[in-house]
GULUMGU-734496 format. One record per residue (C-alpha): residue number from 0; residue in three letters; x, y, z negated. Coordinates in steps of 0.05 Angstrom, whole numbers, m for minus. Each point is the difference from the previous one (the first is absolute). Example, Ala and Ser with C-alpha at 12.3 -4.5 7.8 and 13.67 -1.06 7.14 Angstrom:
BEGIN
0, ALA, 246, m90, m156
1, SER, 27, 69, 13
//
This chain:
BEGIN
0, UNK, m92, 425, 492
1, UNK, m67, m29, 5
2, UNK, m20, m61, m43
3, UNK, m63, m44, m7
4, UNK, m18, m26, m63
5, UNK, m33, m61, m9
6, UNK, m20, m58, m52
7, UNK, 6, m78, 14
8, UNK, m21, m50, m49
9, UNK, 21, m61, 21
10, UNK, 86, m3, 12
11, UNK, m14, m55, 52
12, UNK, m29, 57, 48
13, UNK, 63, 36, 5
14, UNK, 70, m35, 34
15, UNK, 63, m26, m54
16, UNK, 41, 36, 47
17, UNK, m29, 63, m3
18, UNK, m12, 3, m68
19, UNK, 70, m20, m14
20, UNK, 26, 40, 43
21, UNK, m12, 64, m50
22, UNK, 42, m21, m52
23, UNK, 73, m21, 11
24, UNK, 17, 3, m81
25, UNK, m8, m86, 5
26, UNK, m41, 12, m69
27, UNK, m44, m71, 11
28, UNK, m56, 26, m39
29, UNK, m24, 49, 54
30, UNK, 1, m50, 58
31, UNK, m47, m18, 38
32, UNK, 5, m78, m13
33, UNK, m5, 13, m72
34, UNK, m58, 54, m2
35, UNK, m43, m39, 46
36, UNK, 13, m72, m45
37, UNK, m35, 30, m48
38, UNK, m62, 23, 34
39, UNK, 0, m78, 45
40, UNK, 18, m41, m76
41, UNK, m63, 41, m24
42, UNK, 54, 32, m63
43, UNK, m36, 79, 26
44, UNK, m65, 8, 38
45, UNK, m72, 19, m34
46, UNK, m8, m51, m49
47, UNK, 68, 20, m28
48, UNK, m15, 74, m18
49, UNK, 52, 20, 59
50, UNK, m28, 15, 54
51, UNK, 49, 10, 59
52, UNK, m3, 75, 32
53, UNK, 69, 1, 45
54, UNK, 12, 70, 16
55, UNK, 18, 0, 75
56, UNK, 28, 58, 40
57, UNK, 5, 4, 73
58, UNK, 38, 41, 45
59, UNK, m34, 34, 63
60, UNK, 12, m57, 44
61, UNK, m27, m46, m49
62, UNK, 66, m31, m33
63, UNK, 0, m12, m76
64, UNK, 52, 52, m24
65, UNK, m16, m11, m81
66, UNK, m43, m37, m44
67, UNK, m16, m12, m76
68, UNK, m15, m67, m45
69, UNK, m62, 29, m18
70, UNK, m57, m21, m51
71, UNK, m67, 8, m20
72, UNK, 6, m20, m82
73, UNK, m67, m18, m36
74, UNK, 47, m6, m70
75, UNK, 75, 16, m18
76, UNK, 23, m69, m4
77, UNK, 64, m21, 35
78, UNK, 33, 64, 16
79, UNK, 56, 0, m72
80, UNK, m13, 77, 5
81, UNK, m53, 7, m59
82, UNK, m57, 52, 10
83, UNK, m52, m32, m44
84, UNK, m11, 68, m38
85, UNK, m13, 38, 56
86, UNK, m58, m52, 17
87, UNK, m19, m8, m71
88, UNK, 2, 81, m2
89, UNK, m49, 5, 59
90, UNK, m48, m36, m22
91, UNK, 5, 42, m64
92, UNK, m24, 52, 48
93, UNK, m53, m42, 29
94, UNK, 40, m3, 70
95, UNK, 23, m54, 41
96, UNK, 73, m11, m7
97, UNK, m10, m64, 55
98, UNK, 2, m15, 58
99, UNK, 75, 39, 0
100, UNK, 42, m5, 63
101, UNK, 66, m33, m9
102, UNK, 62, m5, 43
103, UNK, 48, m59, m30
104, UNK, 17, m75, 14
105, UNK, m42, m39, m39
106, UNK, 21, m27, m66
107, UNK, 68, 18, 15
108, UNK, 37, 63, m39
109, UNK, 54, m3, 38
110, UNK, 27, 79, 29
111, UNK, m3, m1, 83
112, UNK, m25, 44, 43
113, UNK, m76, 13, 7
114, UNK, m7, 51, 51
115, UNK, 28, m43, 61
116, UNK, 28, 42, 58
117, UNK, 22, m6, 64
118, UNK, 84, 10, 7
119, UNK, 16, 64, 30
120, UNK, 12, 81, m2
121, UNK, m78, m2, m25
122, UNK, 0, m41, m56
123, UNK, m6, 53, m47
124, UNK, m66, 22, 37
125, UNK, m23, m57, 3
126, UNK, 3, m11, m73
127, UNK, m35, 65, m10
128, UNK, m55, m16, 32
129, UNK, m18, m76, m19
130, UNK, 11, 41, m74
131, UNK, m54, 43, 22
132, UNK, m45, m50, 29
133, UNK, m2, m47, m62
134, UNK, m22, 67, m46
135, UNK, m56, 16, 55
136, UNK, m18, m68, 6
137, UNK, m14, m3, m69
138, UNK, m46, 63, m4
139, UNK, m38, m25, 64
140, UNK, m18, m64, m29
141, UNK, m8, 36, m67
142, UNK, 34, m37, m44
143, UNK, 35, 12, m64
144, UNK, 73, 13, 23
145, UNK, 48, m23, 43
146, UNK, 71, m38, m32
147, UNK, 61, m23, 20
148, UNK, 42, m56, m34
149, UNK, 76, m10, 0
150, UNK, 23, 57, 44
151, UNK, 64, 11, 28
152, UNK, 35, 71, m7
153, UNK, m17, 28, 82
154, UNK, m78, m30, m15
155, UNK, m5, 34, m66
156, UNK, 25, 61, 19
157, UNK, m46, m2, 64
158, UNK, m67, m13, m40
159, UNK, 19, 57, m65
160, UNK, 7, 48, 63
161, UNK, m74, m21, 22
162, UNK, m30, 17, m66
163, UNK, 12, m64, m45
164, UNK, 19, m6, m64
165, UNK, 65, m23, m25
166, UNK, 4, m60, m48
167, UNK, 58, m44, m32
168, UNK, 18, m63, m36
169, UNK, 61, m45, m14
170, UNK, 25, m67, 28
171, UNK, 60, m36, m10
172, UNK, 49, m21, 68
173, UNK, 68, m32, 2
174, UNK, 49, 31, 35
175, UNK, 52, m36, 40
176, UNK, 64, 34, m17
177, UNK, 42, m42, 45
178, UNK, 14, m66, m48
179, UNK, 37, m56, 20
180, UNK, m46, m45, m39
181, UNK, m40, m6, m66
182, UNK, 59, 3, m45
183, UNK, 31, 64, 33
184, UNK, m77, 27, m12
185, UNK, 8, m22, m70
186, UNK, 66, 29, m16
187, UNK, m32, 70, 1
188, UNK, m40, m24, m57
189, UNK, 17, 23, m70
190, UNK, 28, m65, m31
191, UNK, m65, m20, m41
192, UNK, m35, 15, 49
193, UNK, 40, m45, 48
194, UNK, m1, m51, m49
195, UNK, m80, m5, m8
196, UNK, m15, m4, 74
197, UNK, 54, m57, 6
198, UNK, m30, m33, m58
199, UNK, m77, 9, 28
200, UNK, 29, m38, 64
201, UNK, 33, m57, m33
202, UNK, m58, m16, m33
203, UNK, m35, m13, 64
204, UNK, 53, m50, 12
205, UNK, 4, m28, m68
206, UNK, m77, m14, 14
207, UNK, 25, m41, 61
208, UNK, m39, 39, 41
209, UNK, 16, 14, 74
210, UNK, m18, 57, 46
211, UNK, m6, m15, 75
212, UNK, m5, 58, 46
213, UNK, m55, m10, 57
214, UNK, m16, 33, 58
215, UNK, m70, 18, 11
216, UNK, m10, m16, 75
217, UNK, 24, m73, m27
218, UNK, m55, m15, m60
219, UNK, m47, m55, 27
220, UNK, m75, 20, m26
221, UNK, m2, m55, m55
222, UNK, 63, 40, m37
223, UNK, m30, 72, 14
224, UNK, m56, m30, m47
225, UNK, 41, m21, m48
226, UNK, 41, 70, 3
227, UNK, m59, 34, m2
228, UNK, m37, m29, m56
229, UNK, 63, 20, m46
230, UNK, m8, 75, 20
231, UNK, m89, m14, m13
232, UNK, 28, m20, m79
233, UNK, 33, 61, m6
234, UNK, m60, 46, 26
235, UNK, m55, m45, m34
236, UNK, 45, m6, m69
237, UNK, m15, 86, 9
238, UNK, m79, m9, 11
239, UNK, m2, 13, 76
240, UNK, m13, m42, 68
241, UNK, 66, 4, 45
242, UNK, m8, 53, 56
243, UNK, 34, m44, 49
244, UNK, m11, m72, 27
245, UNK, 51, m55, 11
246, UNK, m22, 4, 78
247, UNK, 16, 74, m3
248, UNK, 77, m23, m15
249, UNK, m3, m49, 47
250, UNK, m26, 42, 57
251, UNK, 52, 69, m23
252, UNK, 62, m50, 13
253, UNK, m20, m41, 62
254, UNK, m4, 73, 25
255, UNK, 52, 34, m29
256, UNK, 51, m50, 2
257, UNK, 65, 16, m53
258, UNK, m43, 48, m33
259, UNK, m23, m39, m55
260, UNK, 46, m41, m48
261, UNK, m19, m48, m66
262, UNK, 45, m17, m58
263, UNK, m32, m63, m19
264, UNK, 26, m29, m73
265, UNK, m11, m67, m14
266, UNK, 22, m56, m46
267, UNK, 10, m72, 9
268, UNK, m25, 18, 73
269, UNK, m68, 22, m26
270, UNK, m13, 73, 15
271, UNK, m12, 37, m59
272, UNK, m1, 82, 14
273, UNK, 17, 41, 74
274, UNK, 8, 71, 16
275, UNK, m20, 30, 60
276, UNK, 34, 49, 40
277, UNK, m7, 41, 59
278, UNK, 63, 34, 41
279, UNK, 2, 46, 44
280, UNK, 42, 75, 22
281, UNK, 57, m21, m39
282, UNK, m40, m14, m60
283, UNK, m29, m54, m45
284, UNK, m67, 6, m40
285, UNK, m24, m43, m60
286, UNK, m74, m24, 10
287, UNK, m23, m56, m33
288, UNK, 28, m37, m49
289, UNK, m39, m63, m45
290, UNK, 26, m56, m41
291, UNK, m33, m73, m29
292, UNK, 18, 22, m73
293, UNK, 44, 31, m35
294, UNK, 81, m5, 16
295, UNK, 46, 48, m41
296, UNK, 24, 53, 44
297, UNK, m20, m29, 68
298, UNK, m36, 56, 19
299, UNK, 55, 44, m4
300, UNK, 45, m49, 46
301, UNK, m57, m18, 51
302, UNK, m33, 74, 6
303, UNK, 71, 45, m19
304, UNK, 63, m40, 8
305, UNK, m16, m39, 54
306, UNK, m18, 57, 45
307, UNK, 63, 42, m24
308, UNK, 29, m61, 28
309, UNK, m39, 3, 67
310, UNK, 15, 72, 15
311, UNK, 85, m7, m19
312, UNK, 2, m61, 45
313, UNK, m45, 34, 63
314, UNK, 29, 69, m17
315, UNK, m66, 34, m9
316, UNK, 3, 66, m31
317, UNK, m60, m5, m52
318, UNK, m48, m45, m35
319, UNK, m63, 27, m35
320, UNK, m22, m52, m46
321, UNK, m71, 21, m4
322, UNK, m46, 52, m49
323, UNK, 23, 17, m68
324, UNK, 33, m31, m58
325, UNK, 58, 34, m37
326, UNK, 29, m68, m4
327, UNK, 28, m1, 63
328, UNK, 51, 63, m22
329, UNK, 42, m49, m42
330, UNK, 7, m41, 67
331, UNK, 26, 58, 38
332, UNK, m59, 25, 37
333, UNK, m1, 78, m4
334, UNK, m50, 40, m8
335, UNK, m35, 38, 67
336, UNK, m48, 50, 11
337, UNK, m64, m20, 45
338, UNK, m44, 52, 31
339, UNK, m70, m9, 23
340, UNK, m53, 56, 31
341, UNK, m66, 16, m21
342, UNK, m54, 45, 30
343, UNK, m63, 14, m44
344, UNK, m60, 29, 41
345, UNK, m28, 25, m66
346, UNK, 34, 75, m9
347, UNK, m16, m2, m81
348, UNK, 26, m70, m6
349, UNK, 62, 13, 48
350, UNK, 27, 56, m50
351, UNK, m11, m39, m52
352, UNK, 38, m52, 31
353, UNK, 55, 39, 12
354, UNK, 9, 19, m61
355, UNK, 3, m68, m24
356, UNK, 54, m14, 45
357, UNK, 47, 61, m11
358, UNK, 7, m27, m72
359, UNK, m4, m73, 22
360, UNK, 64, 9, 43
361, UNK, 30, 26, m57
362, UNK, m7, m51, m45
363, UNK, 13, m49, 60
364, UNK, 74, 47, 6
365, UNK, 14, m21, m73
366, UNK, m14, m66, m2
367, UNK, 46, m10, 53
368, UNK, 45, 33, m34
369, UNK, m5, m38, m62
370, UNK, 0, m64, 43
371, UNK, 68, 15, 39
372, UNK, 27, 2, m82
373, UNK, m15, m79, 1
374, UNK, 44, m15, 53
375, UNK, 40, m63, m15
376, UNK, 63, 36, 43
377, UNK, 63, 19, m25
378, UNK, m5, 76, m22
379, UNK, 35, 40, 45
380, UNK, m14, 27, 77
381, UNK, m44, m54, 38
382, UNK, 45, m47, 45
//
């Protein structure tokens, strides 16, 4: 097969429907309406440090068969897969670790595919070669390296094959087993177990506060402000700016209507925290979550609970609450591997490198180990 590789930097140039078209996994995160709210609500673009790149590949009669979320990255923030050593290690060496290329969604570590491909008997090719194209890419514009965020299995294996180097972490998802509700969830709980989450939820209620579920699409602008400034508390209480803007929200769910959803907690009819949520694929993913003050063990029911809730009542087979926190074992989240892909144009460094992460996926191997030990579930063989 012959392809054409190209490079757009503006998402508005290319057609929803032919972007969307490459993907049929319904993961909202790689969508065209999403990607290109972020370049229009000004969240990516120059001034941002990411600097939009989409990989583009064309058939011979000029029809997009595959494409990439791809990035120009003047720093390493907003990606939730850490490489500040191997910057702070190049300069070491006197060498520019920046600008790197970076496939990902933006300020989103959430697994999806990455290498999108048109469906068909060529897929496979067709991942091949957009896995090719991002590691010459990268040594034509000579830049550092060339990375890939949150892959999924057929990606991963696709870009290891075209030279890149293998890397792993942990996250923790819920699994839908089939309950009938939040109790039958429960009753595979070890009974103290069982008993503490019970006891975190009551005391949301013994706060008298309620928790109103709220459809995205629905939020007028005036209360995407006030939802918004809760999750701004949370990243300024931390020392950073927000990476998103309340018009960003706004914009993702007039779009992408039923994608997003809000657990908004108030008291008295005053709002006092919300959790934001995206869905999408059969899956629901924790975002952003802020609060007024503090409220004993709301942020377990608004960010946890409630969306165990969500995906028992819709039937969706998994929930990733977000990035780290051990925490969220006692709550039944299990621990998962994630995978990510990373090309270093630098032959000395690359070794090196790879060194570092034969013994990091070790370590990475046992903690997951030692996490699936913390499991509030009954001991015996998993429902």
């Amino acid at each position: 097969m012959r392809f054409s590789a190209d490079t757009v930097g503006r998402l508005a140039d290319l057609p929803a429907a032919d972007w969307d078209a490459l993907d049929a996994s319904g993961n909202p995160f790689v969508r065209h309406a999403f990607l290109e709210a972020l370049e229009s609500t000004g969240c990516v673009g120059d001034a941002s440090g990411w600097r939009p790149r989409h990989l583009v590949l064309r058939d011979a009669e000029g029809t997009l068969v595959g494409a990439v979320p791809r990035y120009l990255k003047d720093h390493s923030w907003g990606e939730f897969v850490f490489d500040w050593s191997w910057a702070q290690s190049y300069a070491r060496a006197g060498l520019a670790y920046y600008p790197k290329q970076l496939a990902a969604v933006p300020y989103t570590p959430v697994e999806g595919p990455r290498l999108l491909v048109r469906p068909g008997p060529d897929r496979e090719a067709l991942r091949a070669a957009l896995a090719e194209c991002l590691r010459e890419m990268a040594a034509l514009d000579g830049v550092s390296g060339a990375h890939v965020n949150y892959t999924t299995p057929e990606d991963q294996a696709a870009l290891e094959a075209a030279g890149f180097l293998a890397r792993q972490d942990c996250r923790f998802l819920w699994i839908n087993r089939g309950y009938r509700d939040f109790e039958d969830f429960l009753d595979r709980f070890r009974s103290e177990k069982r008993k503490k989450a019970r006891r975190e939820r009551r005391k949301v209620q013994e706060a008298g506060i309620t928790l109103t579920s709220l459809e995205g699409s629905t939020i007028d602008d005036a209360t995407w402000h006030v939802i918004f400034g809760f999750s701004e508390r949370t990243f300024l209480r931390h020392g950073n700016e927000h990476y998103l803007t309340p018009g960003f929200l706004a914009e993702v769910s007039r779009r992408m209507p039923g994608t997003v959803h809000v657990k908004l907690a108030e008291r008295n009819g005053v709002p006092v925290a919300a959790a934001i949520f995206f869905e999408g694929g059969g899956s629901l993913y924790g975002r952003y979550w802020g609060a007024a003050g503090q409220e004993d063990s709301l942020h377990f029911e608004a960010c946890y609970y409630q969306g165990i809730d969500h995906c028992i009542a819709r039937g969706l087979a998994t929930f990733d609450p977000g990035t780290q926190g051990e925490h969220k074992l006692a709550r039944g989240f299990e621990p998962t591997l994630t995978r990510s892909a990373h090309w270093l144009a630098h032959a000395g460094f690359s070794s090196a490198i790879a060194r570092h992460l034969e013994r990091e996926r070790a370590a990475v191997a046992e903690y997951v180990a030692m996490a699936e030990r913390h499991l509030p579930f009954q001991r015996g063989p998993a429902p």
